[in-house]
C-alpha positions as CSV (number, residue, x, y, z in Angstrom):
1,X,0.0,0.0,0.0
2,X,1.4,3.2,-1.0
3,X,1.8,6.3,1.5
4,X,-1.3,8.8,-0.3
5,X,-3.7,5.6,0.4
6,X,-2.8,4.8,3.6
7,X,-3.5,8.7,4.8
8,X,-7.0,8.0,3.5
9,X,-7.5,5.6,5.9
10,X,-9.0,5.8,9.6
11,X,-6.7,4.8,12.5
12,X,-8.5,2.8,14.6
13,X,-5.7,4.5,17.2
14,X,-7.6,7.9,16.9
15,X,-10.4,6.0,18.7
16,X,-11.3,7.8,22.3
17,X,-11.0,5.4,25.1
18,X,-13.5,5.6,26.8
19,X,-15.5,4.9,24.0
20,X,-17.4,6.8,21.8
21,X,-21.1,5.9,20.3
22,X,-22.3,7.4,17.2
23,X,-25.0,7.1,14.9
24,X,-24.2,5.1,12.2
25,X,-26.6,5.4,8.8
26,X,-25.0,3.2,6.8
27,X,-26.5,-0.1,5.6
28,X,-25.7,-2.6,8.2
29,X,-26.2,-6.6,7.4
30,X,-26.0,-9.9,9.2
31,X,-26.1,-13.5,7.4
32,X,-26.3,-16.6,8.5
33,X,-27.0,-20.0,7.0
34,X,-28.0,-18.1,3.8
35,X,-30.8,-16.1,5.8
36,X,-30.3,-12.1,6.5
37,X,-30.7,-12.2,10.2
38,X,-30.7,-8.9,10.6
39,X,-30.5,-5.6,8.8
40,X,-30.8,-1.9,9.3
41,X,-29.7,1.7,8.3
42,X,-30.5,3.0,12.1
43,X,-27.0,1.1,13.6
44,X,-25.4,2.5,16.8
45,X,-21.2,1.8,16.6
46,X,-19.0,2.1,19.3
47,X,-15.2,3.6,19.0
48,X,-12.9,2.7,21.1
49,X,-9.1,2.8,20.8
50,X,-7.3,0.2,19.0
51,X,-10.6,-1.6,17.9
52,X,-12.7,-1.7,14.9
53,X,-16.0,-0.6,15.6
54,X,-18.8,-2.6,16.7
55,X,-22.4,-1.8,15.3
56,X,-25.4,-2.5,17.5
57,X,-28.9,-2.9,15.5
58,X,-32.2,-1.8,16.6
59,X,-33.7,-5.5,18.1
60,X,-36.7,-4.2,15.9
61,X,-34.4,-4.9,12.7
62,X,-33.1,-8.0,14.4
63,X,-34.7,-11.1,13.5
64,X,-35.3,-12.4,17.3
65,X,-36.6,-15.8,16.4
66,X,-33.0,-17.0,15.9
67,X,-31.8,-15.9,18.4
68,X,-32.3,-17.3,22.1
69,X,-30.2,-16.4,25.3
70,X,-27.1,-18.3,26.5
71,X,-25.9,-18.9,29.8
72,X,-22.9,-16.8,29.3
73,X,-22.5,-13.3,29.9
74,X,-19.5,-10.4,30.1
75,X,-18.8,-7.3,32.1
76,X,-17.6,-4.0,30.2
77,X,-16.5,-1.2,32.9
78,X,-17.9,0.9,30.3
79,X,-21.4,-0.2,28.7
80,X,-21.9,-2.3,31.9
81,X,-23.0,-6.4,32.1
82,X,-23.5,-7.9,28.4
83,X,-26.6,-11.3,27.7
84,X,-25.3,-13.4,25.0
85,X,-27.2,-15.3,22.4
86,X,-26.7,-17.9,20.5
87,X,-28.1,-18.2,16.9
88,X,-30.1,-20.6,14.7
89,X,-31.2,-21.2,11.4
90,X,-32.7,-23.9,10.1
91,X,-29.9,-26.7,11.1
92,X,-27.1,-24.6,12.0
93,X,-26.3,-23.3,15.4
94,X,-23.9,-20.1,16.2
95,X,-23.1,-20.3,20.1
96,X,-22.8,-16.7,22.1
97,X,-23.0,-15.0,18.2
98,X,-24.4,-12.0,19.6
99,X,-25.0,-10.2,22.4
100,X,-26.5,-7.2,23.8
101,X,-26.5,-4.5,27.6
102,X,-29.6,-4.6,28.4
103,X,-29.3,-2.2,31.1
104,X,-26.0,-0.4,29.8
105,X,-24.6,2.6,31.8
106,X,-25.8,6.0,31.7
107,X,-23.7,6.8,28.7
108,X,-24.5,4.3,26.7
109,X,-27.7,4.4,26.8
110,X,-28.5,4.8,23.5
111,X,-27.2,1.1,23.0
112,X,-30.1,-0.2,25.2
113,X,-32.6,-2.1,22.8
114,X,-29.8,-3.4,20.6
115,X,-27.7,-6.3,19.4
116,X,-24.5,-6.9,18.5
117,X,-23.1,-9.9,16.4
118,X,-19.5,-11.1,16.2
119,X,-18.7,-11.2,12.3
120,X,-16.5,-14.3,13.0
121,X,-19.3,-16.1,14.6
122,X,-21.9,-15.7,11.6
123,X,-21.3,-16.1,8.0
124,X,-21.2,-12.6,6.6
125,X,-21.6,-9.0,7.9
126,X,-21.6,-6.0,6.0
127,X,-21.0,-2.3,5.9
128,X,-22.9,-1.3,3.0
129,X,-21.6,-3.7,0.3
130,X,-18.5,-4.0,1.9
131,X,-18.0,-7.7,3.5
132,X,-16.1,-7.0,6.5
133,X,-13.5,-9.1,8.7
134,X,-13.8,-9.9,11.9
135,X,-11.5,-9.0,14.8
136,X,-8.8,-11.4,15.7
137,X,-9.2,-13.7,19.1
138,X,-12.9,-14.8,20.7
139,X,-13.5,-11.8,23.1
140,X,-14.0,-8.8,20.6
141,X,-16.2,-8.4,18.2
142,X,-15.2,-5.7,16.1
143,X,-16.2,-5.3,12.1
144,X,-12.6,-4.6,10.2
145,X,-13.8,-2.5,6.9
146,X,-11.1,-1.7,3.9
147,X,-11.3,2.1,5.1
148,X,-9.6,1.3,8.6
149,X,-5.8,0.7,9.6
150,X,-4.4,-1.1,12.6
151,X,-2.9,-2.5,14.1
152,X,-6.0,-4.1,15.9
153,X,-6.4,-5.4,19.2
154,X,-7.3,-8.7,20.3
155,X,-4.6,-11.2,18.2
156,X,-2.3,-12.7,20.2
157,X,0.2,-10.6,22.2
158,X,-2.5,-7.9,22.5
159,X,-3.7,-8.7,25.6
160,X,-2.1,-6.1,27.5
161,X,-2.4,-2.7,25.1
């Protein structure tokens, strides 16, 4: 990659920590097993330092019939305790694929009412018609677009940034 493209890109490094939330209208999409399981141009994304953002849906352009609640669940000293779901589509099953705060802290709020999905977890997730990658390691669920630059946290020997 040359230097001119490079400076076109976002640093994922310019990220606030805490993290920021922002509106996001662009055309978000979740697949799995062939079926869009969700879909929306009302996303919330979270920016936080050396991570690709993560896009929260409105549940009401989630499809919650594939989705059922796991046992598992995380704490964020910033967004508060996270439910985890696993996902299911016709004879496929996606364990702890997505996840959501249900009762997030006061400023991030405006995630309440939302899921997230891990992009390595279901078969395809998009930015518009961009397919994006998903965030090294099995904690993280960040959506890696062709407009971003690293390095990104959560590969191994990352643990500590």
């Amino acid at each position: 990659m040359n230097a001119s493209n490079e400076r076109n890109k976002e640093s994922v490094w310019e990220y606030p920590r805490p993290p920021r939330v922002e509106e996001c209208s662009k055309s978000i999409r979740v697949v799995f097993n062939n079926t869009v399981v969700a879909e929306t141009n009302r996303a919330v994304c979270i920016l936080e330092t050396s991570h690709p953002p993560t896009y929260y849906i409105p549940r009401d352009d989630v499809q919650e019939h594939f989705l059922s609640q796991s046992n598992h669940q995380s704490y964020c000293e910033f967004k508060g305790l996270a439910t985890y779901y696993n996902l299911g589509v016709g004879e496929r099953a996606s364990f702890n694929a997505a996840w959501s705060y249900n009762d997030p802290y006061h400023d991030y709020k405006s995630i309440k009412n939302h899921v997230a999905f891990y992009p390595g977890r279901v078969d395809a997730c998009y930015v518009g018609d961009e397919r994006v990658r998903a965030q090294e390691g099995d904690f993280y669920g960040g959506w890696i677009t062709s407009d971003l630059v690293g390095p990104f946290k959560g590969g191994s020997g990352t643990a500590y940034w």
